[in-house]
C-alpha positions in Angstrom: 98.4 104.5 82.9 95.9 101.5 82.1 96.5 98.4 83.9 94.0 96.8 81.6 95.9 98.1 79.1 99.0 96.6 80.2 97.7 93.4 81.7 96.0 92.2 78.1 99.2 90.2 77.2 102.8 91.4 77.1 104.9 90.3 74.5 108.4 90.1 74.9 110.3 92.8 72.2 113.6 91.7 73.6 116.8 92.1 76.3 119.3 94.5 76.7 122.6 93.9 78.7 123.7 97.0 80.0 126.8 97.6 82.3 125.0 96.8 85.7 121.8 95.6 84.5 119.9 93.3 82.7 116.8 94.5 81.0 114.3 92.9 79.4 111.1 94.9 77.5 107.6 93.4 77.3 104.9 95.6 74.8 101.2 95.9 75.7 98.9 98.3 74.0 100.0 101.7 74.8 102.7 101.2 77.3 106.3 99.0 77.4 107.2 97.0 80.5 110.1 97.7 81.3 111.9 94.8 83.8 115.5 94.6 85.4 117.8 92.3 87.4 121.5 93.5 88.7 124.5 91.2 87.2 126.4 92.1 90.2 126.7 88.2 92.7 125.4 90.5 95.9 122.6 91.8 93.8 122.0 88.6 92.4 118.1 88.2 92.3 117.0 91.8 92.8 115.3 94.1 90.1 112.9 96.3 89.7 110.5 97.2 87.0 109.4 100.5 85.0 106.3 101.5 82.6 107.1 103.5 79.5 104.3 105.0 77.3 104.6 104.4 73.8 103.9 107.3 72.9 106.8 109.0 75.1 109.6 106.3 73.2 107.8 107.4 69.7 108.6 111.4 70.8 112.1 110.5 71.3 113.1 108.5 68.4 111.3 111.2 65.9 113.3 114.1 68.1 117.0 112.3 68.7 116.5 109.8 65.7 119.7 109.6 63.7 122.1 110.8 66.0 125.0 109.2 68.5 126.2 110.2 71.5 122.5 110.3 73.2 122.3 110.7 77.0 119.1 110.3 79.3 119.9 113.2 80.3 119.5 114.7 76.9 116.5 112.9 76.3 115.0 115.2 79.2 115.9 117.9 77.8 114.7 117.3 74.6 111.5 116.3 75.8 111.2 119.3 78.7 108.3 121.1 77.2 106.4 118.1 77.1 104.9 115.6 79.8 106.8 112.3 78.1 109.9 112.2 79.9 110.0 114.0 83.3 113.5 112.7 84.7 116.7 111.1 84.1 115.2 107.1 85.0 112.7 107.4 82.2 114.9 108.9 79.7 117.2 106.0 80.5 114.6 103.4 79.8 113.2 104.7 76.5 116.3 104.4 75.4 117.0 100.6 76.7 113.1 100.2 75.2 114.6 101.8 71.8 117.5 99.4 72.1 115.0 96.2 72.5 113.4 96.9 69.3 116.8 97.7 67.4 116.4 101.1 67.1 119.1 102.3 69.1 122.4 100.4 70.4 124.3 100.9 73.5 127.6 102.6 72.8 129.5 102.8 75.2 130.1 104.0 78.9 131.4 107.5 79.1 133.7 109.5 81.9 131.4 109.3 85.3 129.3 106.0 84.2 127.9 108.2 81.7 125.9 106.2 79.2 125.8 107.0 75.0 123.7 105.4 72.7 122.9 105.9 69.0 119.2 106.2 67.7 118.2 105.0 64.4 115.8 107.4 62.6 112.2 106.3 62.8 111.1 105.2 59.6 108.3 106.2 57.5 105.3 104.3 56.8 105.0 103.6 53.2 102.5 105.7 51.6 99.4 103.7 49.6 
């Protein structure tokens, strides 16, 4: 990761409310900015914060994009033979990333807090 990169101006992509969280997603060059704050009243205040590379959210919409019922944990294993997603946490947050730019949406929450979502297929570039 580049923190000069990442430190030339974030621009906000947008927020996603997810069952415990609120997340919002800031883009720099290369890399998405990943913040979060708890809803719960005893959390109130507390977050954290996550970098996603581009590149890693680009892998996973190309490899899941157009089908529902995604898990983070099936982004890992999509992306096991490569070095974009190596657990669970940063699956998760490509896909809140993918939900900030509308490329995905939050389905619903599944038996054991399970999270699904549904991934839009990337779409082409137009050619010249």
């Amino acid at each position: 990761m580049n923190i000069r990169k990442l430190q030339q101006g974030l621009k906000y992509r947008g927020r996603v409310a997810a069952v415990r969280q609120t997340y919002h997603v800031f883009e720099a060059q290369d890399y998405f900015f990943v913040l979060s704050f708890a809803l719960s009243k005893a959390r109130k205040g507390s977050g954290y914060f996550n970098v996603v590379d581009q590149a890693a959210v680009n892998y996973v919409q190309t490899r899941l994009g157009g089908r529902s019922g995604v898990t983070a944990k099936e982004v890992v294993s999509v992306a096991r033979r490569t070095r974009h997603v190596p657990g669970s946490l940063l699956g998760l947050n490509i896909l809140y990333v993918l939900v900030a730019l509308d490329q995905a949406t939050l389905l619903r929450a599944g038996e054991h807090r399970q999270l699904f979502f549904s991934v839009r297929r990337k779409r082409r570039a137009p050619r010249p």
